[in-house]
C-alpha positions as CSV (number, residue, x, y, z in Angstrom):
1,X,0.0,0.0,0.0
2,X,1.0,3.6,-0.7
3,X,1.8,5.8,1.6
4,X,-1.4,6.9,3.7
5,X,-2.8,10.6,5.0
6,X,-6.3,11.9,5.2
7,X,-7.9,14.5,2.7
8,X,-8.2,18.3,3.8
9,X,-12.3,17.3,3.2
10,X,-11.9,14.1,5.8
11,X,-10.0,16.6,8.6
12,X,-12.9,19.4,8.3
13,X,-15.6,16.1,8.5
14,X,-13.8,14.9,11.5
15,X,-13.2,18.2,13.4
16,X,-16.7,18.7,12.6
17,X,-17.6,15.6,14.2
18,X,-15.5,16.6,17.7
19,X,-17.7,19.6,17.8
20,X,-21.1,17.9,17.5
21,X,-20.3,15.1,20.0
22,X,-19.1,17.4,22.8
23,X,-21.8,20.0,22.2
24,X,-25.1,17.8,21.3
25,X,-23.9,14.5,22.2
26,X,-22.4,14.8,25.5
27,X,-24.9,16.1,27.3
28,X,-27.6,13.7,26.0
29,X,-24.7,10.9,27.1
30,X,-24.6,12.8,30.4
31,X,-28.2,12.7,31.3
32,X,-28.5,8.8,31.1
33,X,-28.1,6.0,33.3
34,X,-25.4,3.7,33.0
35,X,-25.8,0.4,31.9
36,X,-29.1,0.9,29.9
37,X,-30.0,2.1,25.9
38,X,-30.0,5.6,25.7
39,X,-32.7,5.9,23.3
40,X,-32.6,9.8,23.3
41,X,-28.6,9.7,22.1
42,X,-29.5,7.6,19.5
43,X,-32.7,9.4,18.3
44,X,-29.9,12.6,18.0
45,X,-27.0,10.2,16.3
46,X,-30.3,9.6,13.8
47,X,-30.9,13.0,13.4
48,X,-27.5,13.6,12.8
49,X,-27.2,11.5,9.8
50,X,-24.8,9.4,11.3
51,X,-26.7,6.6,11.7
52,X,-27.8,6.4,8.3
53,X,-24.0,6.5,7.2
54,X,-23.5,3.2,9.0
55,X,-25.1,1.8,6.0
56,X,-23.1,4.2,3.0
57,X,-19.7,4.1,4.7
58,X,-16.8,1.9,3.6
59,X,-14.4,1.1,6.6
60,X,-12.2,4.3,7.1
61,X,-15.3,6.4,7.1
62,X,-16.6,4.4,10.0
63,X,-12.9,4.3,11.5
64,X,-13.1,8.0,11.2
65,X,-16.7,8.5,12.6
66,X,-15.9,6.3,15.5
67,X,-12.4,7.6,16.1
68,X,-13.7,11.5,16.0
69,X,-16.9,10.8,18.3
70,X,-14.4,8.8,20.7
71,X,-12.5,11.7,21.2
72,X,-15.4,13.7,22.9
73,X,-18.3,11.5,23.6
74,X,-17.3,7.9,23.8
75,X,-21.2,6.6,25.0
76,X,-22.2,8.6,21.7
77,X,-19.4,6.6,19.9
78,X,-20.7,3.1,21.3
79,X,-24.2,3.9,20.7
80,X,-23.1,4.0,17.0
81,X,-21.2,1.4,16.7
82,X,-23.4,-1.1,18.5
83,X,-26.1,0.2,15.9
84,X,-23.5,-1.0,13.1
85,X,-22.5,-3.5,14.8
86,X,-26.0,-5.7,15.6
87,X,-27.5,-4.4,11.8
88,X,-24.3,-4.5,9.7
89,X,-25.6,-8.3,8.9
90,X,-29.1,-7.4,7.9
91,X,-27.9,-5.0,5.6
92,X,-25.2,-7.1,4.2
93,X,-27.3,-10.8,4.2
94,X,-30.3,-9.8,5.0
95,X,-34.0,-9.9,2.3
96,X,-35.4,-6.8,1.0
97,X,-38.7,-7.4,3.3
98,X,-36.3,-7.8,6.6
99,X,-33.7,-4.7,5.2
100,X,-37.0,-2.5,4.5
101,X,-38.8,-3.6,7.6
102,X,-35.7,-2.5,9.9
103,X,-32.8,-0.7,8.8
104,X,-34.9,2.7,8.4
105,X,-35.6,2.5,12.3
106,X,-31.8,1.6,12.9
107,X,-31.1,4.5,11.0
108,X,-33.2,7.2,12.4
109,X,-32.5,5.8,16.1
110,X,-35.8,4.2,17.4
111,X,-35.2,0.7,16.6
112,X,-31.8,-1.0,18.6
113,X,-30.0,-3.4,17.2
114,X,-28.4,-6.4,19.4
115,X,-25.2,-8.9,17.6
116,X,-25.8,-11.9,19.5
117,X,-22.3,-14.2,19.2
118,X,-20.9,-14.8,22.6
119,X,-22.6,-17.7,24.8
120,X,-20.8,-18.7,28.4
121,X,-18.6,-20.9,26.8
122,X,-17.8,-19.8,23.4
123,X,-16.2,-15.9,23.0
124,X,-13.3,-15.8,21.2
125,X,-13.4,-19.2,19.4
126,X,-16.8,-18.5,17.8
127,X,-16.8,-21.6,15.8
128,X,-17.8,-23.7,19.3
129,X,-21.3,-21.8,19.3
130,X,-23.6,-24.6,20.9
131,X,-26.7,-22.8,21.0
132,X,-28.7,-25.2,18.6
133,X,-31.2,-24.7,16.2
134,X,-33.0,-27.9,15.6
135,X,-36.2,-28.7,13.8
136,X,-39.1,-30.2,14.9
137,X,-40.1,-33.6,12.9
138,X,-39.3,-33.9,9.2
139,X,-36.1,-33.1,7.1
140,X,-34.2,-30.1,8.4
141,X,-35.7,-26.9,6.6
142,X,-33.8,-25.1,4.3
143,X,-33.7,-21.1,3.7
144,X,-37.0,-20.3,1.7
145,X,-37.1,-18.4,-1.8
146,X,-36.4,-14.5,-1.3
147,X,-38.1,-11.7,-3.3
148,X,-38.5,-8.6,-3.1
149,X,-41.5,-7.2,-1.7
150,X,-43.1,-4.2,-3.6
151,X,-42.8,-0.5,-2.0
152,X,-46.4,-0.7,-1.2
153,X,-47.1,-4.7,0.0
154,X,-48.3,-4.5,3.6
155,X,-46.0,-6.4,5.6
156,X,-46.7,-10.4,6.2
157,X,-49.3,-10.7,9.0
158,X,-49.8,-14.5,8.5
159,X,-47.9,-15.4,11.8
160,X,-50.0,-13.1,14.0
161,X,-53.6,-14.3,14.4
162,X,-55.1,-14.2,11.1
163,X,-54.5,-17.8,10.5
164,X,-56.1,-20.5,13.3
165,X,-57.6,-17.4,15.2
166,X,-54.9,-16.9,17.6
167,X,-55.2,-13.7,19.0
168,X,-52.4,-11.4,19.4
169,X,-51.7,-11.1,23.2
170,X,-49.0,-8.5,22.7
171,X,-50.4,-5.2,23.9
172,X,-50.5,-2.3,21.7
173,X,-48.3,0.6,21.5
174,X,-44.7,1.2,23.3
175,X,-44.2,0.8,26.5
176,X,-43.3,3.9,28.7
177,X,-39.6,4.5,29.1
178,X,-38.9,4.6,32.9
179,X,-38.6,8.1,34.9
180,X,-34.7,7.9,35.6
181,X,-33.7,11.5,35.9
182,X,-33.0,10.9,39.9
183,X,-30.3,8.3,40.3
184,X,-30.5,5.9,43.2
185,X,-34.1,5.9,43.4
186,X,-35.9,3.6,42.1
187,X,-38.3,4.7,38.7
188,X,-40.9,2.9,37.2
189,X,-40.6,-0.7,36.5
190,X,-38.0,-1.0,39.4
191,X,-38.0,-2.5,42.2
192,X,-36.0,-1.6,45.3
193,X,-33.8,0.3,42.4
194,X,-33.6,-3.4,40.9
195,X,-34.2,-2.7,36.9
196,X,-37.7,-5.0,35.8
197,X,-38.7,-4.7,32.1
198,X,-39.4,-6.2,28.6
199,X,-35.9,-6.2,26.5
200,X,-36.6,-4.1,23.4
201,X,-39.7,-2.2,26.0
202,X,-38.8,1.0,24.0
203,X,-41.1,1.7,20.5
204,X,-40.9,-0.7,18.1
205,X,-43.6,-2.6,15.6
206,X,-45.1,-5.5,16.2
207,X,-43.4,-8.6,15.7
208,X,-45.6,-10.4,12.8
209,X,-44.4,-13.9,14.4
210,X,-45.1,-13.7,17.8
211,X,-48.9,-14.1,18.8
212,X,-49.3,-16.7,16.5
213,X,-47.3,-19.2,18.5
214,X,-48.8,-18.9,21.2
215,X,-51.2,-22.1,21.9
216,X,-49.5,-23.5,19.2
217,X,-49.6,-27.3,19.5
218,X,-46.1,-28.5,20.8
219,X,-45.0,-24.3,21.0
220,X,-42.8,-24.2,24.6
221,X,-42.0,-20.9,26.1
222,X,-43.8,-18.4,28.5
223,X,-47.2,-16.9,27.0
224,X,-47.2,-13.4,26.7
225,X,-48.9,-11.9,30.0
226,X,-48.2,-14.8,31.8
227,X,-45.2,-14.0,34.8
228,X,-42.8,-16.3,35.6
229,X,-40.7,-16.8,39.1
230,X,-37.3,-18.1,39.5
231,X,-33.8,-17.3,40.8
232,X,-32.1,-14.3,40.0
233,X,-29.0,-14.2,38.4
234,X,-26.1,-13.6,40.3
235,X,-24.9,-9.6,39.3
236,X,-27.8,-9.0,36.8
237,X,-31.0,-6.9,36.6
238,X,-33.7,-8.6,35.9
239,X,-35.4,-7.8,32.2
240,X,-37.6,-9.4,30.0
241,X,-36.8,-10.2,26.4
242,X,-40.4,-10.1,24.7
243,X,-42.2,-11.8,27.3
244,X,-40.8,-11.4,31.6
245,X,-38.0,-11.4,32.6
246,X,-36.3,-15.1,33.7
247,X,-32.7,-15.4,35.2
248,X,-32.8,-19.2,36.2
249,X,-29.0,-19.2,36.7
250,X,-25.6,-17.9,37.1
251,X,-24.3,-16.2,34.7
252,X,-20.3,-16.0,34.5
253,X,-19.0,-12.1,34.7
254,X,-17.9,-11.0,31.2
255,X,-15.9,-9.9,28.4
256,X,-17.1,-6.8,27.0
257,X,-19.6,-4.8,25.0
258,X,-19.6,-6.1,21.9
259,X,-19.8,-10.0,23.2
260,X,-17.0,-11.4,21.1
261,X,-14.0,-12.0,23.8
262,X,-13.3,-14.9,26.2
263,X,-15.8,-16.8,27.3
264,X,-15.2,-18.9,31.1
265,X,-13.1,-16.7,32.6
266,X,-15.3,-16.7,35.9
267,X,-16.0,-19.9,37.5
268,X,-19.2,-20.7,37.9
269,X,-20.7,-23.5,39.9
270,X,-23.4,-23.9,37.3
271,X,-22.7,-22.5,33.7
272,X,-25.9,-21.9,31.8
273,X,-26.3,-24.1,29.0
274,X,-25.4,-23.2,25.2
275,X,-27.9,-22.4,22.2
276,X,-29.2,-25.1,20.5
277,X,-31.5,-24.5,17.5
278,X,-34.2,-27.5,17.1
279,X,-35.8,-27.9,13.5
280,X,-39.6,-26.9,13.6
281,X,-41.7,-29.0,10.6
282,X,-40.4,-28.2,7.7
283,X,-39.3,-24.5,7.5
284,X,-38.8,-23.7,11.0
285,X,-36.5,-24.0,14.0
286,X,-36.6,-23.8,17.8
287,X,-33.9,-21.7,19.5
288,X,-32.7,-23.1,23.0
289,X,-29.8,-21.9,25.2
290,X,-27.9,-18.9,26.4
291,X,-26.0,-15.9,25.1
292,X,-24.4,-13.9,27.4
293,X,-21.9,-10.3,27.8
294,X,-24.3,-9.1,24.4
295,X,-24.6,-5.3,24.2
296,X,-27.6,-3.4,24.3
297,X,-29.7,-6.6,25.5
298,X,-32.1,-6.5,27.0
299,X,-33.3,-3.8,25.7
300,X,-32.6,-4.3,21.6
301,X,-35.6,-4.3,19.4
302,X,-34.4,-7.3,17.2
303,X,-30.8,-9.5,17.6
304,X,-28.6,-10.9,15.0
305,X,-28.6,-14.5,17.1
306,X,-26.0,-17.0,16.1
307,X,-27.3,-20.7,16.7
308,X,-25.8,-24.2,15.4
309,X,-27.9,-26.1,12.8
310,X,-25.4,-29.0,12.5
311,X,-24.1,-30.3,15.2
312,X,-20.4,-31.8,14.9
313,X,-19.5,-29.2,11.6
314,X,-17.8,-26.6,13.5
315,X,-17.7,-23.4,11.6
316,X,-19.6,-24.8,9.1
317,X,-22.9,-25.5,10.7
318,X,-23.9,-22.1,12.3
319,X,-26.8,-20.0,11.2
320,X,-27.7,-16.6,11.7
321,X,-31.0,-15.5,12.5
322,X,-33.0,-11.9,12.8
323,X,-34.9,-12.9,16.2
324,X,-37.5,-9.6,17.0
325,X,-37.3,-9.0,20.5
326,X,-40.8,-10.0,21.1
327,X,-40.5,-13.8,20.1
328,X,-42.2,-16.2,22.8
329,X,-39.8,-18.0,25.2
330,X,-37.1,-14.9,24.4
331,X,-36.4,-13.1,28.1
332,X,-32.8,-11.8,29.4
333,X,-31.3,-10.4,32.1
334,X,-29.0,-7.1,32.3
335,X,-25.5,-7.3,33.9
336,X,-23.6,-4.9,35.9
337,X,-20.3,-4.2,33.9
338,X,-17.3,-2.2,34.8
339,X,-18.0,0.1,31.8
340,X,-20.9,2.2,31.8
341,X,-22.7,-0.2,28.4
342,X,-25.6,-1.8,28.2
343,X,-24.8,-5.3,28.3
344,X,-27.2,-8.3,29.2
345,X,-27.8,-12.1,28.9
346,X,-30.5,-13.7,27.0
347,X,-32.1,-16.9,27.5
348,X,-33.6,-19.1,25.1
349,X,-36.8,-21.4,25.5
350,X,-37.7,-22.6,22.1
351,X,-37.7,-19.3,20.3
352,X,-39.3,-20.4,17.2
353,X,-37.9,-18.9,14.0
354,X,-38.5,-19.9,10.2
355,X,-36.7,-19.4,7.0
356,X,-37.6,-16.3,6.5
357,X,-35.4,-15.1,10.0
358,X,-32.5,-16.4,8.6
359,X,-29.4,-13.8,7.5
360,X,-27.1,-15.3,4.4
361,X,-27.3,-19.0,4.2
362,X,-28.4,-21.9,6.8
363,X,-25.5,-23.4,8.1
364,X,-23.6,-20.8,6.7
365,X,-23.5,-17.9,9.8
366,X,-20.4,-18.0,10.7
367,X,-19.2,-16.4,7.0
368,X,-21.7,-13.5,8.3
369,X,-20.2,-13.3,11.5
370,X,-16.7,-12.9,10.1
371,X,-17.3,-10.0,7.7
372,X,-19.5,-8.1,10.2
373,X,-15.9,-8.8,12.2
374,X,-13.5,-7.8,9.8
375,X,-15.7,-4.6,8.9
376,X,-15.9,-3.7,12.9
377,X,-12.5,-5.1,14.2
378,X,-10.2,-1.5,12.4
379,X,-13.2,0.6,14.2
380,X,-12.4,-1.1,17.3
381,X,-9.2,0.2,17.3
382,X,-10.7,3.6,15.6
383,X,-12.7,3.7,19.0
384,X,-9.5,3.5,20.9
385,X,-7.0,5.1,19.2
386,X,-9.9,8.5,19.7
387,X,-10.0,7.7,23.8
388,X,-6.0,7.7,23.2
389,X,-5.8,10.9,21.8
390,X,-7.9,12.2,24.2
391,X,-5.9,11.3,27.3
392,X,-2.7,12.5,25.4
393,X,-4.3,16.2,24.8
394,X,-5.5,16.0,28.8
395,X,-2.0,15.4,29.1
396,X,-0.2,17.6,27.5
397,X,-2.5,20.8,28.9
398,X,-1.9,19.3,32.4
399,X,1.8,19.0,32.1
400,X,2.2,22.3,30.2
401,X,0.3,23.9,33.2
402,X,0.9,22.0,36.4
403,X,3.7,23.9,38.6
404,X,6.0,20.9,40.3
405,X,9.7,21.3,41.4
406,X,9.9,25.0,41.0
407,X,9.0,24.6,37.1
408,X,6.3,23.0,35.3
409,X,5.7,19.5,35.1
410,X,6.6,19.4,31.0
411,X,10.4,21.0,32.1
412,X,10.4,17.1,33.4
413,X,12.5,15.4,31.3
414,X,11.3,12.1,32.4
415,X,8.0,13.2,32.0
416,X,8.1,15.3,28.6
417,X,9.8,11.3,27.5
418,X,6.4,9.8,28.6
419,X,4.2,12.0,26.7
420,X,6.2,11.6,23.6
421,X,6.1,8.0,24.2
422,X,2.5,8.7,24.5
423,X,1.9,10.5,21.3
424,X,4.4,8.1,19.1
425,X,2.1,5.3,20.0
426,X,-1.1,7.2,19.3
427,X,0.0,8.3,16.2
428,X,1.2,4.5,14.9
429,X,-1.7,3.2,15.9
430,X,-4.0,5.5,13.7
431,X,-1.9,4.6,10.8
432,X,-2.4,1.2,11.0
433,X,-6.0,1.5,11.6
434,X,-6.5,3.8,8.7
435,X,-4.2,1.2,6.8
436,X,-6.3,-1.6,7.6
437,X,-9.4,0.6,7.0
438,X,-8.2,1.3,3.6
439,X,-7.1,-2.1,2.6
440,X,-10.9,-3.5,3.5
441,X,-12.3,-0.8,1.1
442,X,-10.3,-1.7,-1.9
443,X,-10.0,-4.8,-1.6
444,X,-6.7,-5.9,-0.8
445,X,-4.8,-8.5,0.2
446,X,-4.3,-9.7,3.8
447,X,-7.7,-8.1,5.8
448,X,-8.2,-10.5,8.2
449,X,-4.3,-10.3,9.0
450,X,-4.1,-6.2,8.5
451,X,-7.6,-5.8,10.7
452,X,-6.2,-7.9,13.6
453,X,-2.9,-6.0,13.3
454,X,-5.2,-2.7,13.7
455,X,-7.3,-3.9,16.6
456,X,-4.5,-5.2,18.6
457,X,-2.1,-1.9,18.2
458,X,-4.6,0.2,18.7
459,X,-6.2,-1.0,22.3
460,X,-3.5,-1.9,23.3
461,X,-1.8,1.3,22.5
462,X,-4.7,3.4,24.0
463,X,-4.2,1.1,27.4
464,X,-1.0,2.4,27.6
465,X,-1.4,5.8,26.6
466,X,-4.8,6.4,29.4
467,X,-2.6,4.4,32.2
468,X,0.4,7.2,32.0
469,X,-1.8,10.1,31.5
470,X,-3.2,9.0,34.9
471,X,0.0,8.4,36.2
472,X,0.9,11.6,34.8
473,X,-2.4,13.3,36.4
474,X,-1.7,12.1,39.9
475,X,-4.6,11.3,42.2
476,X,-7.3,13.6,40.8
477,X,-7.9,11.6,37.6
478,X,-8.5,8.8,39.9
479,X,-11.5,11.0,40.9
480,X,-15.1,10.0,40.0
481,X,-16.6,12.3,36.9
482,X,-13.1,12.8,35.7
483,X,-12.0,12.5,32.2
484,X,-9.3,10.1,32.9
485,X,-11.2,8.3,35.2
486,X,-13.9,7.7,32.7
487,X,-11.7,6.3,30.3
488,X,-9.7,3.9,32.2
489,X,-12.9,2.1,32.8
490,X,-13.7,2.5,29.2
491,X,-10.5,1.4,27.5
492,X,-10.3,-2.3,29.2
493,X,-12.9,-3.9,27.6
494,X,-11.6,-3.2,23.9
495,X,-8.6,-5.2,24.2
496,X,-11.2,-8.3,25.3
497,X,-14.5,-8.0,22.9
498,X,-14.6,-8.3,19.2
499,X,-11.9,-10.6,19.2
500,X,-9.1,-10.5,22.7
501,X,-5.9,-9.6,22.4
502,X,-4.6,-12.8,22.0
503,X,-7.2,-14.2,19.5
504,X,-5.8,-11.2,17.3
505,X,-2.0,-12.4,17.6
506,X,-3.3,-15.6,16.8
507,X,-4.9,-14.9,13.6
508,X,-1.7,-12.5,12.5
509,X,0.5,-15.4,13.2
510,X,-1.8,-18.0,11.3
511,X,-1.9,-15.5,8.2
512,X,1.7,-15.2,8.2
513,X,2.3,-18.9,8.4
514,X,-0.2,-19.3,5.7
515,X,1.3,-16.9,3.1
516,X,5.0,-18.5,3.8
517,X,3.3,-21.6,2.3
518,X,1.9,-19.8,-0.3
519,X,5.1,-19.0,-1.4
């Protein structure tokens, strides 16, 4: 590749950006509560036009968007890229009647998008999904025939009552969002400032397949309207995914808001059980496990749900589904995480879901999973190589104006070597990312191997680079509502979701091996 620097036109775009985040972003970021959706920053990313870019953008575009909202309003950047992130596979595998039915809400901010990978004991090797898809009876179904509906067609109401006179037991209209303007006291739907809700309670449509299960001979799962008791989970909120809210064990303490990292890291004296996805007559399947460390559940208005339909074919036999929130026998639980994300497990109990839910191919999901990956893994490091470059410009204004040792703290030679060590490592991580970006949109040689390379740099750069600025700071960044302090919780979980540290030197390694052989 030739050398690599950014257009005068990309520079104004991206200063532009810095300025919106920290003047209409921020404050919106400011006014939620951690750990759930803020609906309201999303409704503005939407108005922004940012949103709808997700869907326009090659790869340095989003690097750029994520890098330059980063910088000032990183629960403004994570919004965004959890939008991309859950509806990056409708868009790319998805059929016209699931693409036109959500990726205009995605896009203007009032429908939330959920990527549903991780389970409790499959992150990082994502080929060992065991959440199963299995049909009921007959051969195993296979993808139906997709066309496009026309511009006018109403959309296909033949799963929700019209058929057998099953009623739809959903109530109408959106549920209302939750008074949380006073932290620490509990709001509407909580109680004793424990979180109790639907996932996905905010507006969305009706799911066309969910009444008409219900009473369906040999359907399993809780009815709508019908309340179920059990055990909490250990750490989590409780929520309901569609129907209540269920949390019938532990779930282990996780790896990060986008649910791709290590999976088992906590013990557990009972792990949940894995996804399993049963075949359902001839066109349908029956979704049974756990996912678990999944951002924005459960609160998403539809997932991207990973589930094996072959059992024994390892990458091969995965399938992607588009589950609506409001499937029967879908409920989840949120978890409190060191970062401020919504992040949450879900539970499944014989989700049913047909032909016409599947994303790409059957038995072909993992290929979706790996280009939504390979698209999102240079952002990653887009994300951190903006919180970098943030803690490097505290830095250098609170050297440059901190008295210390009769001079100022940048007359430090020992310090004025940190923060150039601090801005060489910034500054080479960008370039990768933007190199990797680059590569991806044209095509070139080596992605997988460049994307890793860009992922792993860059977070682990930005570790480095927020650790001395707070070394630098002294104890006031260690000071909640600080800048510094915000961002060392933020910056750990990039090295471990979307692929850890380690998974990344592994696939660099593997590429390099595999191109000497190639040779």
């Amino acid at each position: 590749m030739t050398a690599f620097s950014l257009e005068p036109a990309q520079l104004a775009w991206c200063a532009e950006l810095r300025t919106l985040a920290a003047e209409r972003l921020r404050p919106l970021a400011e006014k939620s509560e951690p750990g759930r959706v803020n609906r309201p920053l999303l409704a503005e990313l939407g108005t922004l036009g940012l949103l709808s870019r997700l869907f326009t953008s090659g790869a340095l575009e989003l690097c750029l968007m994520r890098e330059s909202l980063a910088h000032a309003c990183t629960e403004a950047e994570t919004a965004l890229a959890l939008q991309g992130l859950g509806a990056h596979p409708v868009h790319t595998h998805g059929t016209p009647a699931q693409r036109a039915r959500w990726l205009p809400r995605v896009a203007d901010g009032t429908a939330v998008a959920a990527f549903a990978l991780t389970e409790p004991d499959a992150g990082s090797d994502a080929a060992a999904l065991s959440l199963t898809a299995e049909p009921y009876g007959g051969a195993a179904p296979t993808a139906a025939p997709r066309r496009a509906a026309p511009p006018d067609e109403p959309p296909d109401v033949s799963w929700r009552g019209e058929r057998g006179g099953v009623p739809d037991a959903r109530p109408a209209g959106p549920a209302a969002p939750p008074d949380v303007s006073a932290r620490g006291r509990s709001a509407p739907g909580e109680r004793d400032g424990v979180r109790e809700g639907r996932v996905g309670a905010g507006p969305r449509d009706e799911d066309p397949g969910a009444a008409a299960w219900h009473g369906r001979a040999g359907a399993r799962g809780v009815p709508m309207g019908t309340e179920e008791t059990a055990a909490p989970v250990s750490g989590a909120r409780d929520g309901r995914a569609g129907v209540h809210a269920r949390a019938t064990g532990p779930v282990p303490a996780g790896d990060g808001p986008t649910g791709d990292g290590p999976a088992g890291e906590a013990a557990v004296s009972d792990p949940p059980s894995s996804l399993a996805a049963e075949p359902d007559g001839s066109s349908g399947w029956r979704l049974t496990g756990e996912k678990c460390w999944i951002s924005n559940a459960p609160e998403a208005d539809f997932y991207t749900v990973f589930a094996r339909t072959a059992p024994g074919a390892g990458a091969r036999g995965v399938t992607a589904f588009l589950v609506p929130a409001g499937r029967p026998g879908l409920t989840g639980a949120a978890l409190d995480m060191l970062s401020p994300h919504p992040i949450g497990a879900l539970r499944f109990d014989a989700v049913p879901v047909t032909a016409d839910d599947v994303l790409g191919e059957v038995d072909r999901g993992f290929r979706v999973a790996m280009d939504t990956l390979n698209l999102f893994r240079p952002s990653v490091g887009a994300f951190a190589v903006g919180m970098a470059q943030a803690a490097l410009d505290a830095t250098l204004a609170h050297t440059a104006r901190r008295d210390a040792f009769g001079g100022k703290l940048k007359d430090l030679q020992s310090v004025a070597h940190q923060v150039a060590e601090m801005a060489l490592r910034t500054e080479s991580a960008r370039l990768m990312v933007y190199a990797a970006a680059t590569a991806y949109d044209e095509g070139g040689d080596g992605v997988p191997r460049r994307a890793a390379m860009a992922k792993l740099l860059a977070t682990e750069t930005a570790q480095y680079v927020v650790d001395r600025a707070v070394q630098l700071h002294g104890a006031r960044a260690l000071q909640r509502g600080h800048l510094l302090e915000h961002l060392y919780r933020e910056v750990r979980a990039p090295r471990v979701y979307e692929g850890a540290s380690e998974v990344q030197r592994g696939i660099i390694a593997k590429e390099l091996y595999r191109n000497l052989e190639d040779r």
